[in-house]
C-alpha positions, -999 to +999 in steps of 0.1 A: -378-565-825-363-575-794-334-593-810-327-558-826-331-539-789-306-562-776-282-559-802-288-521-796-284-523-758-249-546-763-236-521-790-242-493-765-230-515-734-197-515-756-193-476-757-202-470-727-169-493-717-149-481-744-158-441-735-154-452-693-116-469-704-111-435-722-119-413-694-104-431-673-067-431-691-073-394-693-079-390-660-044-407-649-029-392-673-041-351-665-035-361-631-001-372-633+008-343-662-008-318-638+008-336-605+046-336-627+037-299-637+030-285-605+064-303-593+089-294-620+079-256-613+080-259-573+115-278-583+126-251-605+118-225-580+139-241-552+166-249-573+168-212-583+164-199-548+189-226-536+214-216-563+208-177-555+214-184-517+246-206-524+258-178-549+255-150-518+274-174-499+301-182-523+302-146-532+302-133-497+331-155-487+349-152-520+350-112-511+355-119-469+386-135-481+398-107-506+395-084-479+414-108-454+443-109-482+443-068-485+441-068-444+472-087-442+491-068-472+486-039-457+496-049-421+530-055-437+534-016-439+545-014-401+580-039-405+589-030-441+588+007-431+597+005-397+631+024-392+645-002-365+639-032-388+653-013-421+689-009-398+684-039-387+683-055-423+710-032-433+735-045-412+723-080-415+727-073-454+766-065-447+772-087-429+761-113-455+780-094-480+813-096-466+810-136-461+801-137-427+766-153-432+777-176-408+773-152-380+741-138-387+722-156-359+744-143-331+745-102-346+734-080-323+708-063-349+688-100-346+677-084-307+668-049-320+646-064-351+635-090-327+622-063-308+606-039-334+583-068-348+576-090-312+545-068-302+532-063-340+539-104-345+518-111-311+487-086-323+488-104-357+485-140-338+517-151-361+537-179-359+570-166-373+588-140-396+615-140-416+637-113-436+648-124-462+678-112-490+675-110-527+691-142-534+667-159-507+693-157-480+674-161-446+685-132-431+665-129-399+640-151-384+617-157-353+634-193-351+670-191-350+675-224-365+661-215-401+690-179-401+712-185-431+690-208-448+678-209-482+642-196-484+615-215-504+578-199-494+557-220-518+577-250-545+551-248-567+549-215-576+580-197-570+577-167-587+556-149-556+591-141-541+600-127-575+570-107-570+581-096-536+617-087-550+601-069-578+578-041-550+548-060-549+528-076-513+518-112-521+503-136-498+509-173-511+481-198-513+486-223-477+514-244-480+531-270-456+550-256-429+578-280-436+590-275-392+575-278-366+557-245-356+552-230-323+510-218-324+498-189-306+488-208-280+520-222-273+519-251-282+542-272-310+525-283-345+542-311-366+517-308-389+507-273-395+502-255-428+512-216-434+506-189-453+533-162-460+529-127-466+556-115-481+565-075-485+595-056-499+619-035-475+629-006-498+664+009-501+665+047-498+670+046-535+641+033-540+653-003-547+644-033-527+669-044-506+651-070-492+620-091-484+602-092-453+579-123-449+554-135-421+538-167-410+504-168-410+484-190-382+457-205-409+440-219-381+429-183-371+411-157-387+415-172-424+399-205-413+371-180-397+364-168-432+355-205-444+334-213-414+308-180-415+296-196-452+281-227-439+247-236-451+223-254-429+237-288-408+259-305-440+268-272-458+303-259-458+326-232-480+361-245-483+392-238-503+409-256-526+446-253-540+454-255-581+466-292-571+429-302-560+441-304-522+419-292-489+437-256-488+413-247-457+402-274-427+367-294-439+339-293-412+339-332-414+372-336-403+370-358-371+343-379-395+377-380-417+396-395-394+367-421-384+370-431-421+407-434-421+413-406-449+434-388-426+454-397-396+438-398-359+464-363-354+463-352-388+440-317-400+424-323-433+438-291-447+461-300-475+457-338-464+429-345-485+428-346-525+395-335-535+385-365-552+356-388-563+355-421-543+326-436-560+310-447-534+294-431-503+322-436-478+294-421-448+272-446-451+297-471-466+331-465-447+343-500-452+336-511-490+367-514-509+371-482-534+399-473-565+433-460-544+426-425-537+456-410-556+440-431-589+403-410-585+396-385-607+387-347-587+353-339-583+334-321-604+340-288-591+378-296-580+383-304-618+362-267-630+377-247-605+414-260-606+410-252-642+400-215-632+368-219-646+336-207-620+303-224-622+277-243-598+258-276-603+223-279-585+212-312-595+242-329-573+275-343-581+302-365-554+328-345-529+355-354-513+335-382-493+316-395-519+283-377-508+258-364-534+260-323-532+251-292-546+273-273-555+291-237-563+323-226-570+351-198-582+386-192-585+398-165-562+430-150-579+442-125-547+451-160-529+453-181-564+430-204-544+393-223-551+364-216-530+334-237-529+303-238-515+283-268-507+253-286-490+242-324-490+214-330-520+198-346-490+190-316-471+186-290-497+158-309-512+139-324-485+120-299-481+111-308-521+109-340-518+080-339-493+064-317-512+065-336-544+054-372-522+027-351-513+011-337-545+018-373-560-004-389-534-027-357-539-029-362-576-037-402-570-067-394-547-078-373-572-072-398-602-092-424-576-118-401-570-125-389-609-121-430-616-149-440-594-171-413-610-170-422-643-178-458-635-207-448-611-223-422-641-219-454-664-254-460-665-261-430-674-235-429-702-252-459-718-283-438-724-265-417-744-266-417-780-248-395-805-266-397-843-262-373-872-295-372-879-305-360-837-279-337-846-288-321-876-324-317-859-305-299-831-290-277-854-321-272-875-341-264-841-317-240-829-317-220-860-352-220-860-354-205-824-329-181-833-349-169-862-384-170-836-367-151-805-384-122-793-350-111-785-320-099-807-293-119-815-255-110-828-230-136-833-191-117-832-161-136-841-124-133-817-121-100-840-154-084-829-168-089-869-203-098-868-208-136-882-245-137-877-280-113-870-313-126-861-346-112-876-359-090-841-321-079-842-328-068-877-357-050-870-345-032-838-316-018-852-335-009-889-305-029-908-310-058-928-287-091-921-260-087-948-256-049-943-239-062-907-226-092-915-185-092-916-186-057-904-174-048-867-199-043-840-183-018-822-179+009-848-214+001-864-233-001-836-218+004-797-191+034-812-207+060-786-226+068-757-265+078-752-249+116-755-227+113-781-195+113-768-171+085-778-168+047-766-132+032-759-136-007-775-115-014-742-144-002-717-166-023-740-181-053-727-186-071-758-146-068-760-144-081-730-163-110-734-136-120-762-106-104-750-115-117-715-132-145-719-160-121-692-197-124-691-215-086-689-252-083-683-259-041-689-288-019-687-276+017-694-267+015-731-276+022-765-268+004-791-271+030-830-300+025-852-294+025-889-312+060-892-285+073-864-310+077-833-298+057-795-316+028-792-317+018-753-313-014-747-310-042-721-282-071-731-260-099-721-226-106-737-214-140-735-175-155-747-178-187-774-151-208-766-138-234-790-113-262-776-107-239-744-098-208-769-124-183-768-140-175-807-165-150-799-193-134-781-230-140-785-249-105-777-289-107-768-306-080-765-341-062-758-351-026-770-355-011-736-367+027-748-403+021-729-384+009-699-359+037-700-388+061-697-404+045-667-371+043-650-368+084-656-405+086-643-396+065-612-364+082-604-386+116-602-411+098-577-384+086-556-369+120-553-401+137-545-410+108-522-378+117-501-384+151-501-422+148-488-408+120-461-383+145-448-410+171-444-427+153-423-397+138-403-391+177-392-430+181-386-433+155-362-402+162-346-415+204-344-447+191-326-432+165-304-408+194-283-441+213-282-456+196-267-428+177-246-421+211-226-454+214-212-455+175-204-421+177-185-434+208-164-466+189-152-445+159-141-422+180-123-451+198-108-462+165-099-433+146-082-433+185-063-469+174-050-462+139-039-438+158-011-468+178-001-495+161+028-519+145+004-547+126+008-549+091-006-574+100-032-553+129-041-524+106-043-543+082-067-548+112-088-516+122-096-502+090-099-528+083-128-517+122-141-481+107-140-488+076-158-505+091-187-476+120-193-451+094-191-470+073-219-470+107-239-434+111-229-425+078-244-445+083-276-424+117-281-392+097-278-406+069-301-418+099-329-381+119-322-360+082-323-381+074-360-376+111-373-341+108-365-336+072-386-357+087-413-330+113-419-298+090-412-283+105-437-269+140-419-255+152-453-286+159-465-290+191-442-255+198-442-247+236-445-224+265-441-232+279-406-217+298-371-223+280-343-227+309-318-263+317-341-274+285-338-272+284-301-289+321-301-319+303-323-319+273-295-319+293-268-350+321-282-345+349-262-336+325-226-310+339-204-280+321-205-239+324-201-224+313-234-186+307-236-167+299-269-133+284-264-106+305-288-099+275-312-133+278-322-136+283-363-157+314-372-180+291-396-185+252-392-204+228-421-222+204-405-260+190-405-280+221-390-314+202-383-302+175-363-276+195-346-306+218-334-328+190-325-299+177-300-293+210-282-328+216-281-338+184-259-307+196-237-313+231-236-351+228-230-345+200-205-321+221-185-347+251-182-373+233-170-352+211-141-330+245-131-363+268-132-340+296-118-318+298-146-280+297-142-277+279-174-243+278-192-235+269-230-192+261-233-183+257-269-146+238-279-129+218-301-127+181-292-103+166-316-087+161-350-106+137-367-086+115-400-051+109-406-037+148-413-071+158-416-073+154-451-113+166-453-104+191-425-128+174-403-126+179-365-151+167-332-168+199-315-180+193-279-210+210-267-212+213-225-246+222-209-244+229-172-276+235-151-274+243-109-293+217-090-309+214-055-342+238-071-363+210-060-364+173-054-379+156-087-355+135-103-347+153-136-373+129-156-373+156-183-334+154-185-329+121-185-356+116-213-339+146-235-302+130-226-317+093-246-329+115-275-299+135-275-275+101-276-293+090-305-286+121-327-257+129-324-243+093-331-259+102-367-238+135-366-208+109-358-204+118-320-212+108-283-231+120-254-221+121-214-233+132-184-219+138-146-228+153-114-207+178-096-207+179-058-231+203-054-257+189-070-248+211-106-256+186-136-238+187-169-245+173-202-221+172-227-220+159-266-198+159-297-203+161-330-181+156-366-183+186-387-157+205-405-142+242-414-169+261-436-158+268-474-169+305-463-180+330-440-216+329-441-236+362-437-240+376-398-272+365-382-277+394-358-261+375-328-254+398-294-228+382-286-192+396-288-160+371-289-131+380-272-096+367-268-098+331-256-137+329-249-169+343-260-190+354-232-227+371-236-262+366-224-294+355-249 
């Protein structure tokens, strides 16, 4: 027997490893699939927002430098039509004709052209013009030495003067200045490149006679176009000619130099072939590479020199052997490349933090899940997985299906019902197979208690399958065979099978008895509510009854103690004083409850003038009301409370005044809302009493002004008070109502409203 335990134990030792080595491969393995996921989609998401950011720039400066092309065509217009330069070129013409090219330089129309063009060539920051004949017969030019030579403005693609002779304004890609040039700044360059614009000078036939063509300082506002579409600290936009040359200055150039690609003197435009090294020359400036005329162009120098437009965002060499990203088109106005680049380095290191970190993230995790399982292998050894324990499962499950006191549907993905218990049976009147393979919904959930219909999408048995959503309800019915409601009580629940939900399991109760009670209850609560609310306004009726004459006899007795009294007499009113301020205080407890046992002020809201409430509050009392002109004829707001609050005022104020004088101001506070979408506003109500009558300390007043506070914060307003300089006492509050739907009927109020105020006595 104990042999047979052992050999039990060891056999379950074994699986226990085996399942713990299993868990533990799937562990590493969902943690690095997860951690590789979650990194190719943050990669794919900067590459595409790199890409879109390196595409504005491209496209940005590939249009900045189309309109710097059209600028400079069209700033041509002023020599080729200027009337002092076309003389000028006519007599320069016939003079050439006749064979006397030999004195162009010293013709007097060299001065006058000279000086039609020397302000526009200044305002251009030019380095030179030329005019130039048909047969490229320098003409005129801003160096004397280059009159009567033979013109070539770019070897490798001649045709642009053609262009020129034939009416068109062409700009030619930067090309060597082939002589020393004197800069805008004045000083000489042995090594400067150009670019000419070139224009036609038209005959008045209409023919051109001749072409006019300007140097262009590319160290100006062309470079200027390059240098705006630089991307972080390595980024850069240059240009590149169809021979794979620099055709605009790099931003590395000094590093250049460092290197020795370029002389110590030398710019890197059109000194540099946009090739491949290799090799890294930053980092390894000294290691021998292929001769640089022998590397191939990088990969954008070869696409774009070929005219083709493109990007590449997972890196490729430049010109210094640094890994870049990369984009790039052919710009046809200047028949140059323009490319936009950044260092891989920067552009994804950012990325590559990010990625460290969720790979250390995911190997926590992995660590974490590891120790886990090994800890819970104890328990896993306990485990044990026969048939036979399952088939007992099964068979017990069944029979507590069959047993429930509750009803049971089984419903498939497509809401078809695979299996009913017996108490489902029996609720519902149908037998088993009469439901089985039919849909739920349009058998038995297809409409509401009342009859009208039920959307399958507002249904939360579809939910629990289309949603995968657990729904407990109460309000329901599901439809009895003979075609009566049935209310019930039930709980949906999704089946999921490998993560993809099946079904829905549906228990329910028949809750028809408790559908009754509920009713029954419902009825009770209301009339419960009702009765409370009765007696809220009782007890607040009998509390100002009797708070009236209690405020009199303690003003009557703070008017004694400043009479000669004996010390007896004294003890007597002080006991008379302690017991109506203990009945004063019980008031303001019974008003402070009524007033939280009807919080809600919509219950008494109602369609009312304002002007009649304050007769009904006032009963007959003399008093000056006024009623500013902005005041609505008919306000909806809660009556009761309103009363109650300027009721402890109004009462308060009679009995500390005892002369009268007593004034009621009605206005408008405020707007209340955004626009006043509900047309709900603040009304302030201002009760002013004289003082000096007598020397008791307005007890009565200052009680009313507490019980007043806490009312009107239920109506959604405030309450103040201040003291003029002659002793006068006011009490103001506001409250949140809004415009009545309708007039409601006259109450019989004396008063008479005038323009601006309302002014009567009660």
């Amino acid at each position: 027997m104990n042999d047979g335990r052992t050999s039990e134990h060891a056999h379950m030792d074994r699986q226990v490893k085996r399942w713990a080595a299993v868990a533990v491969i799937l562990i590493l393995l969902v943690a690095t699939l997860g951690a590789a996921t979650t990194v190719s989609a943050i990669r794919s998401t900067v590459r595409a927002e790199l890409l879109q950011t390196m595409t504005v720039v491209l496209d940005s400066s590939n249009d900045a430098l189309s309109e710097w092309v059209e600028h400079q065509r069209r700033s041509l217009d002023y020599p080729t039509h200027n009337s002092e330069v076309m003389a000028a070129t006519d007599e320069l013409l016939a003079t050439a004709a006749s064979g006397g090219a030999g004195d162009l330089a010293e013709h007097p129309a060299q001065r006058a052209l000279r000086d039609a063009v020397s302000l526009w060539v200044i305002d251009h920051a030019l380095v030179g013009y030329m005019v130039v004949s048909p047969e490229r017969l320098v003409l005129a030019a801003a160096r004397p030495a280059l009159i009567g030579s033979h013109f070539v403005a770019y070897p490798g693609n001649l045709d642009l003067f053609g262009r020129a002779l034939a009416g068109e304004s062409v700009l030619t890609p930067p090309v060597y200045a082939r002589i020393p040039l004197e800069m805008p700044d004045g000083h000489i360059s042995h090594t400067a490149s150009t670019i000419f614009a070139m224009a036609p000078i038209f005959g008045p036939d209409g023919t051109v006679k001749a072409v006019f063509a300007a140097r262009v300082n590319t160290a100006g506002s062309f470079m200027s176009v390059f240098q705006r579409g630089r991307l972080g600290l390595t980024g850069e936009t240059y240009a590149v000619d169809k021979f794979g040359r620099l055709a605009s200055e790099s931003r590395f150039t000094d590093h250049l130099r460092e290197i020795g690609l370029i002389a110590a003197d030398a710019p890197s435009m059109l000194n540099i072939d946009v090739r491949d090294p290799g090799i890294n020359l930053v980092t390894h400036p000294r290691e021998r590479t292929t001769p640089r005329p022998a590397q191939p162009l990088t990969k954008m120098a070869h696409e774009v020199t070929n005219g083709r437009s493109g990007y590449d965002i997972k890196g490729y060499r430049d010109y210094r052997g640094v890994m870049v990203l990369g984009a790039w088109t052919w710009n046809t106005d200047l028949d140059i490349g323009i490319a936009t680049e950044i260092d891989r380095a920067e552009a994804y290191r950012q990325l590559d933090l990010i990625s460290n970190g969720i790979y250390a993230f995911a190997a926590v995790i992995a660590f974490f899940f590891m120790v886990l399982v090994f800890g819970s292998a104890g328990i896993l050894r306990r485990l044990r997985t026969k048939d036979a324990e399952i088939e007992g499962r099964d068979l017990q499950l069944r029979m507590i299906l069959d047993s429930a006191g509750e009803g049971v549907i089984g419903v498939d993905a497509t809401h078809r019902m695979t299996f009913v218990n017996p108490m489902a049976s029996k609720i519902l009147g149908y037998e088993p197979q009469e439901l089985i393979g039919h849909n739920m919904h349009a058998m038995l959930h297809h409409a509401y208690a009342n009859g009208s219909p039920y959307p399958v999408q507002c249904c939360p048995v579809f939910a629990a399958c289309a949603e995968s959503r657990s729904s407990t309800v109460d309000n329901e019915v599901f439809w009895h065979k003979d075609g009566h409601p049935v209310p019930v009580r039930y709980v949906s629940v999704p089946m999921s099978d490998s993560g993809r939900v099946s079904g829905a399991v549906v228990t329910f109760t028949d809750a028809s008895h408790d559908f009754t009670e509920r009713q029954a209850s419902d009825r009770a609560l209301v009339a419960a509510r009702s009765e409370s609310k009765a007696k809220s306004e009782y007890l607040v009726t009998i509390s100002e009854e009797i708070r009236a004459p209690m405020t009199d006899i303690m003003g009557a007795t703070r008017m004694l103690t400043d009479s000669p009294l004996t010390g007896d007499q004294r003890e007597t009113i002080a006991t008379i004083r302690s017991h109506v301020t203990s009945v004063l205080i019980m008031l303001d407890q019974v008003t402070r409850f009524s007033a939280r046992m009807q919080r809600d002020p919509h219950d008494n809201a109602l369609d009312f003038d304002l002007v009649e409430l304050v007769e009904e509050v006032l009963d007959g009392r003399q008093a000056q009301v006024s009623v500013a002109e902005a005041m609505p004829v008919a306000i909806h707001a809660d009556t009761v409370t309103l009363k109650q609050a300027m009721g402890h005022l109004v009462n308060a104020a009679y009995a500390a005044s005892g002369t009268g004088g007593i004034s009621v101001q009605l206005s408008v506070d405020q707007q209340v809302g955004p626009a006043n979408a509900d047309g709900a506003f603040l009304i302030r109500v201002t009760v002013e009493y004289p003082g000096g009558r007598r020397k008791a300390d307005d007890y009565g007043m200052d009680a009313a002004a507490l019980m007043t506070r806490d009312l009107v914060a239920v109506l959604g307003g405030t309450h103040g008070v201040s003291t003029g300089p002659d002793g006068s006492r006011t009490h103001w509050f506001t409250f949140r109502c809004r415009t009545a739907d309708k007039r409601p009927p006259a109450g019989g109020v004396s008063l008479s409203r005038s323009k601006g105020r309302t002014a009567g006595t009660a």
